[in-house]
FIBARO-842410 format. One record per residue (C-alpha): x, y, z; residue in one letter. Coordinates in steps of 0.5 Angstrom, whole numbers, plus 2048, in hexadecimal, padded with zeros to 3 digits. Example, Ala and Ser with C-alpha at 12.3 -4.5 7.8 and 13.67 -1.06 7.14 Angstrom:
<atoms>
8197F7810A
81B7FE80ES
</atoms>
This chain:
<atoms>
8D77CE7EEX
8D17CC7F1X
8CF7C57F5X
8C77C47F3X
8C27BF7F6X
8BC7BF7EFX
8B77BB7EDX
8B97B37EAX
8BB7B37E4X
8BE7B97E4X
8BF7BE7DEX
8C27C37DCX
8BC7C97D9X
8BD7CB7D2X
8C17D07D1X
8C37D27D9X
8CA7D57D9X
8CF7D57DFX
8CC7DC7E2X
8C57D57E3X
8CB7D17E6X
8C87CC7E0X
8C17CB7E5X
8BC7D17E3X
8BA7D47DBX
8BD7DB7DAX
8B67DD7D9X
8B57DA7E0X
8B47DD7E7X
8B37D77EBX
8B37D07EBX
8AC7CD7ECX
8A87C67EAX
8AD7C17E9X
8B37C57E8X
8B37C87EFX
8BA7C77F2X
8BF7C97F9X
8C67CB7F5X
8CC7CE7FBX
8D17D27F7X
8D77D37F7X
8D77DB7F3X
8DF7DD7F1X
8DC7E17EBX
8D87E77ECX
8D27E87E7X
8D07EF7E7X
8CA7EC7E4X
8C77E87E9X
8CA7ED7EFX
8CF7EA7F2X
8D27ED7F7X
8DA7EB7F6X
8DD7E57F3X
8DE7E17FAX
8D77DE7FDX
8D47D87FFX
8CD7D97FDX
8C77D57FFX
8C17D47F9X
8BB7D17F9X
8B87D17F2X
8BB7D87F0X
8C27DA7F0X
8C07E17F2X
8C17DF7F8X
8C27E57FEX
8C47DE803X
8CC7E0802X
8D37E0805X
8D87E4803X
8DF7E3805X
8E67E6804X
8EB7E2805X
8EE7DD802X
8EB7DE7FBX
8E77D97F8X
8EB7DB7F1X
8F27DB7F4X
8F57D67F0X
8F57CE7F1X
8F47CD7F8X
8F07C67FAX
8EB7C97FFX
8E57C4802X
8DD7C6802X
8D87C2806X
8D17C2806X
8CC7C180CX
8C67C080CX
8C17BE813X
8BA7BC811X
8B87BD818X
8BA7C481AX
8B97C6812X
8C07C9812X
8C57C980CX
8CC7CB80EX
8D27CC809X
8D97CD80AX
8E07CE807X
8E77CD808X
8ED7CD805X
8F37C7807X
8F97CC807X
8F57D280BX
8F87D2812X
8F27D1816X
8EF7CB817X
8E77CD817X
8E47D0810X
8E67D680EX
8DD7D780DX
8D87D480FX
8D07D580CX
8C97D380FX
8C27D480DX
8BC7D1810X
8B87CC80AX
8B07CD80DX
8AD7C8809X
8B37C4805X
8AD7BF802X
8A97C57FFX
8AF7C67FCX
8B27C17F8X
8AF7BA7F5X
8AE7B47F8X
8B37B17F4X
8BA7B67F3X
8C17B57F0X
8C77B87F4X
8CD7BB7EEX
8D27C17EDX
8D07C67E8X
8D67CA7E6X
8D87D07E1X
8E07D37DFX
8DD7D87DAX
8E37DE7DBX
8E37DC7E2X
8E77D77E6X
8E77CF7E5X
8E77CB7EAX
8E77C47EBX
8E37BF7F1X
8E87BA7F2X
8E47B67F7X
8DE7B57FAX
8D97B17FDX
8D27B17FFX
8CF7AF806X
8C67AD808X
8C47AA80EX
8BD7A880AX
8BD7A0809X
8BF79E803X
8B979B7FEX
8B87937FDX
8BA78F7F7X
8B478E7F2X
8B37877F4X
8B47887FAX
8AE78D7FAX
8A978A7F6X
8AA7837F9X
8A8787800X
8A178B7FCX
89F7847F9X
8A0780800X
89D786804X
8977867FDX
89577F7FEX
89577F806X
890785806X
88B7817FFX
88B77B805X
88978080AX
884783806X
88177D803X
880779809X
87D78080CX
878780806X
877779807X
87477A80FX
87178180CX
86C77C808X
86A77780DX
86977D812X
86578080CX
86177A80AX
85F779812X
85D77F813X
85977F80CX
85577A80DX
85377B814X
850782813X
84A781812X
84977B816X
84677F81CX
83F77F81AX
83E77781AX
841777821X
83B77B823X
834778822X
83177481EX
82C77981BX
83077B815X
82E782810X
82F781809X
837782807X
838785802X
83E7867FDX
84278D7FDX
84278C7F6X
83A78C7F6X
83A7927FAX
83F7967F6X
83A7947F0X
8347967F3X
83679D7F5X
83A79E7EFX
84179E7F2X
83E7A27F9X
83D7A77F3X
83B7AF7F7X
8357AF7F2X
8337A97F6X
8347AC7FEX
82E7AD802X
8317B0807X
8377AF80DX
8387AF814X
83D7AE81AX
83D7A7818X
83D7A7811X
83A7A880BX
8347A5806X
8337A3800X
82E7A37FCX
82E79B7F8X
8297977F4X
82D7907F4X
82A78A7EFX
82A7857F2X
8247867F7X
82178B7F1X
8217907F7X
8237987F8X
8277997FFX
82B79D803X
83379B805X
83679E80AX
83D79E809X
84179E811X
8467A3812X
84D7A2813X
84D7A681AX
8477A281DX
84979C81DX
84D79D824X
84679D827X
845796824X
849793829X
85078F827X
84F78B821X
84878E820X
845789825X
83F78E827X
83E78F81FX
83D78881EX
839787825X
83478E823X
83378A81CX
83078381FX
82B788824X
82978D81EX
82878681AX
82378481FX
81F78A81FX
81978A81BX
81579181CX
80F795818X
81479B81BX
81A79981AX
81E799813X
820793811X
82678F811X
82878C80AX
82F78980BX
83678A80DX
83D78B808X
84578A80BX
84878E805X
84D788802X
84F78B7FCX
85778B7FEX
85C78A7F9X
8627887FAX
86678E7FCX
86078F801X
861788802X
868789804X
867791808X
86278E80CX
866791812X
86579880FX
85E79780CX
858798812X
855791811X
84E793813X
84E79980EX
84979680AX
84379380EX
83C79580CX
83479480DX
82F794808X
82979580BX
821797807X
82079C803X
81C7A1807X
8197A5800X
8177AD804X
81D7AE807X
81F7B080EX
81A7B4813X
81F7BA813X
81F7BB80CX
8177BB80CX
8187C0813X
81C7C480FX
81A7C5809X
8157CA806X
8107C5805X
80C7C480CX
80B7BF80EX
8057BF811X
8037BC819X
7FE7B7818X
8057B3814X
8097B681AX
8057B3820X
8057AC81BX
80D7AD81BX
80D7AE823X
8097A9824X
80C7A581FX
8147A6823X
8117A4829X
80E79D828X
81679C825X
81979F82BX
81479A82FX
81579482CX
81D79582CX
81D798834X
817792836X
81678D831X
81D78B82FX
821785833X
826789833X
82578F833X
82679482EX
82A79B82FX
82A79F829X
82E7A582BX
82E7A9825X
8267AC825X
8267B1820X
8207B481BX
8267B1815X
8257AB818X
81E7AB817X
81C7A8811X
8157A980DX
8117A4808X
80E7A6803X
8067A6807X
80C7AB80CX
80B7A5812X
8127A6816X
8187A1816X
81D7A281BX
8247A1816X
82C7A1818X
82D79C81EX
83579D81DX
83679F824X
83079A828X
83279682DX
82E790830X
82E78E837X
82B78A83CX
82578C83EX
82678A845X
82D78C847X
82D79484AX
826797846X
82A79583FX
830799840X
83779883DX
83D79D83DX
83F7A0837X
8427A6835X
83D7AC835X
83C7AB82CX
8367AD829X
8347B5825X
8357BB829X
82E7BE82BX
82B7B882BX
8317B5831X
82D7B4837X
8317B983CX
8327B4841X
8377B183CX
83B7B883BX
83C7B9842X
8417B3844X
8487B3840X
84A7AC83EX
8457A583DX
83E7A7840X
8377A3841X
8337A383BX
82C7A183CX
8247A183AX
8237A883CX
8287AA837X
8257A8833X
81F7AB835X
8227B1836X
8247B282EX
81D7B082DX
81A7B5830X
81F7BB82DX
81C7B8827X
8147B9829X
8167C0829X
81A7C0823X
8137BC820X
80E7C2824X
8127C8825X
8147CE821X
81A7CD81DX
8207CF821X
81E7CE829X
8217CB82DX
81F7C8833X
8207CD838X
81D7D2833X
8167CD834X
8177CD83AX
8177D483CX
8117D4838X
80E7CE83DX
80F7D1843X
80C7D7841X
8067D483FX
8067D5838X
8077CF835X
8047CF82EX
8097D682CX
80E7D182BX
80A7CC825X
80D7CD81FX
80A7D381BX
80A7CF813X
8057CB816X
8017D2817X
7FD7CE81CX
7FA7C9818X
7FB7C381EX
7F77C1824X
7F97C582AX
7F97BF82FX
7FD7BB82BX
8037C182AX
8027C2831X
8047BB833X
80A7B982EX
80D7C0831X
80C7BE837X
80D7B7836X
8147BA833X
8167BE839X
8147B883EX
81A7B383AX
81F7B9839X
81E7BA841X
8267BC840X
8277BC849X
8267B584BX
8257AF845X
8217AB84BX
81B7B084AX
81A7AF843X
8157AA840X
8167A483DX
8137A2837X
80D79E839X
80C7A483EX
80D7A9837X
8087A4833X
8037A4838X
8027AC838X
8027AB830X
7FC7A5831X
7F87A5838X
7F87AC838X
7FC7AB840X
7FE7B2843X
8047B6842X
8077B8848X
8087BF84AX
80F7C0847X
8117C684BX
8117C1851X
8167BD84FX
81B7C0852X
8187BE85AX
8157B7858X
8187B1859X
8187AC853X
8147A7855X
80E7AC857X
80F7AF851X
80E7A884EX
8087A7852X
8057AD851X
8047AC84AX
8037A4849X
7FE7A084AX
80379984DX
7FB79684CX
7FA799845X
7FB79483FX
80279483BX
803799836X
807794832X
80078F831X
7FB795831X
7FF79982CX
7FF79A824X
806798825X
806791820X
80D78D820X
80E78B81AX
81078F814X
</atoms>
């Protein structure tokens, strides 16, 4: 006789004889899936087939009844006649302990006669979640017994009544609708608030307004910012080439990068503040700004995430198409480009750079001179391209400073920048700086670097250092004046003994004189500035071949 603990309902297996205890098919092993079971057994038949050891045991089963977890005992025999005996099963889910014991009522002692215990591990792998608790019993040529009584004891809580339970999921189902629909409710006005005020900071910022235009104008004209239609990228974005149709014009889009916008100030006020300056900005050199898009294509699950969505993550600037490319590819590639086009570009750059450092009100710092920046027309005059990174300042607050983060391309970064941890001063003579390492980049070989050039200068022999495709097809004094022009603005020690552009600009027009550059170290700024330029000389602006207007 065995008590068994087995899924609900529970069945007996096909063809499982007495020596399974009805729990396990002949052909069966052990009990798995939804057939496993915790059987004690009472054994007073010894079944040589199963190897029992005699035939009066108590034996623990789990999941097979070839159990080693026995105890034998002698007396009194479980077959000795009809003696009322009781059997108990405990079971302590906190220790994982089952115990069962036997005694017999007319046996002298009052403890029982035996007494057997096993450890249950993991009592939940082995049974389901739902079981039926019985008796399974077989006589064959054996002993019969009889349960007289018995009784069954849990500390779970009993289940609740079905009305009860489903009356209890519908009050607690409405409750969380109304919580959910009045969360959604405050989620659409917050949401319809933030929509509308995302693009309202350009109107707040000046009265010059650049065309906007409409992100799904710029999708078309770029066919979706297709791969085939990419000019180039850099830090702050990447540029697609566009032909839009309602101006019957080609254009370059860029589109801003999601990781530029923490340099765009909180809700992308300096963004919208450099647009109304750029907007202003009319120059033969620069590149021409032709309008502005705040990307507002959201649709409604947009609409509704917008706390996960970055909601500056489509802004972008259209500018004129600069047919020829950027100075860098010319530069580099196997065309040469010859110096009378690279004197031209020089000149070129320093009228804009003039313009942007002395001319505008406010000024305008580029931070980001680089030869892919510099784009060429079709006649290769230079126009200085990307103000993603400029910022304008008071020309009369601390020589046109403003602190910022040190941003702007490796190598052409003034070091004055790299050497301090944290915000740090940018101003014109930053600029100047990257300025300069691009008149090497136009005059030198391919590949010098700034203290290559200089070592060179040092030695006095300069002119080892022009670019050799140009097979030496350049006016000497104009290659000697742009590297040492270069070498003056990239002076890396002290940015006070760089020029400014009008001083550039000077050297280029007037022929004013350069300074010996190996006395840098040892003369103040001001003598240097002396010493170059005429106070009484005209302005370079007035004088020069520098024109304005585009």
């Amino acid at each position: 006789m065995a008590f068994f603990v087995s899924d609900y309902p529970s069945t007996m297996p096909p063809n499982s004889g007495g020596n399974q205890l009805g729990l396990l098919n002949p052909n069966q092993d052990a009990a798995s899936g939804a057939g496993q079971f915790v059987a004690v057994e009472f054994d007073m038949f010894q079944d040589d087939n199963l190897t029992d050891p005699n035939d009066n045991q108590i034996r623990i089963d789990t999941n097979y009844v070839q159990s080693n977890n026995y105890k034998n005992f002698s007396l009194p025999s479980l077959s000795s006649g009809s003696r009322p005996m009781t059997a108990t099963i405990q079971f302590n889910s906190i220790t994982g302990m089952l115990v069962a014991s036997l005694s017999f009522h007319d046996y002298p002692s009052t403890e029982p006669i035996v007494q057997f215990s096993q450890m249950l591990t993991d009592p939940k792998s082995l049974l389901p979640r739902e079981v039926a608790v019985g008796f399974s019993a077989a006589t064959g040529t054996s002993t019969k017994h009889q349960i007289l009584a018995w009784s069954f004891n849990s500390t779970l809580a009993s289940p609740t009544k079905g009305h009860n339970n489903t009356k209890v999921i519908l009050i607690g189902a409405i409750g969380a609708l109304a919580m959910v629909l009045l969360v959604l409710v405050a989620w659409f006005i917050l949401s319809y608030w933030k929509w509308t005020n995302r693009h309202r900071g350009f109107e707040k910022q000046g009265k010059q307004e650049p065309t906007r235009f409409e992100y799904h104008d710029l999708e078309a004209a770029t066919d979706h910012f297709s791969e085939e239609r990419k000019l180039g990228e850099g830090f702050f974005g990447v540029v697609y080439k566009g032909y839009l149709k309602k101006l019957r014009c080609e254009v370059a889009v860029k589109k801003i990068r999601d990781k530029s916008h923490a340099l765009l100030g909180p809700n992308n006020r300096d963004f919208y503040a450099e647009l109304n300056a750029i907007t202003s900005v009319k120059h033969k050199n620069l590149v021409k700004l032709v309008g502005w898009c705040r990307g507002n294509s959201w649709n409604f699950v947009e609409f509704m995430c917008w706390c996960w969505k970055n909601e500056s993550n489509k802004l972008f600037l259209v500018y004129e198409l600069v047919p020829k490319g950027s100075l860098h590819d010319h530069l580099h590639n196997e065309e040469i480009l010859p110096w009378e086009t690279r004197y031209r570009i020089v000149k070129d750059i320093t009228c804009a750079l003039l313009y942007l450092h002395h001319e505008c009100d406010p000024v305008i710092l580029h931070r980001d001179i680089k030869p892919s920046n510099i784009l060429l027309d079709d006649n290769f005059n230079a126009k200085l391209a990307d103000f993603g990174l400029s910022r304008v300042v008071d020309p009369d607050s601390d020589s046109s400073k403003i602190l910022t983060i040190p941003i702007g391309t490796e190598g052409y970064l003034d070091p004055q920048l790299r050497k301090k941890v944290g915000v740090v001063e940018f101003s014109r003579s930053s600029d100047v700086y990257s300025f300069g390492i691009v008149l090497l980049d136009i005059a030198c070989k391919k590949g010098m670097v700034r203290e290559q050039v200089w070592q060179q200068y040092t030695n006095g022999s300069l002119m080892q250092t022009a670019d050799d495709k140009l097979k030496g097809e350049f006016q000497r004094n104009e290659m000697e004046t742009v590297i040492m022009l270069g070498l003056w603005c990239s002076y890396p020690d002290d940015s006070k003994k760089r020029p400014s552009m009008e001083q550039v600009m000077a050297v280029l027009e007037h022929g004013k004189p350069l300074p010996d550059l190996n006395s840098l170290d040892s003369t103040s700024a001001s003598t240097l500035q002396e010493t170059c330029i005429d106070p009484k000389a005209p302005s370079s602006a007035g004088s020069s071949s520098c024109g304005q207007q585009a």
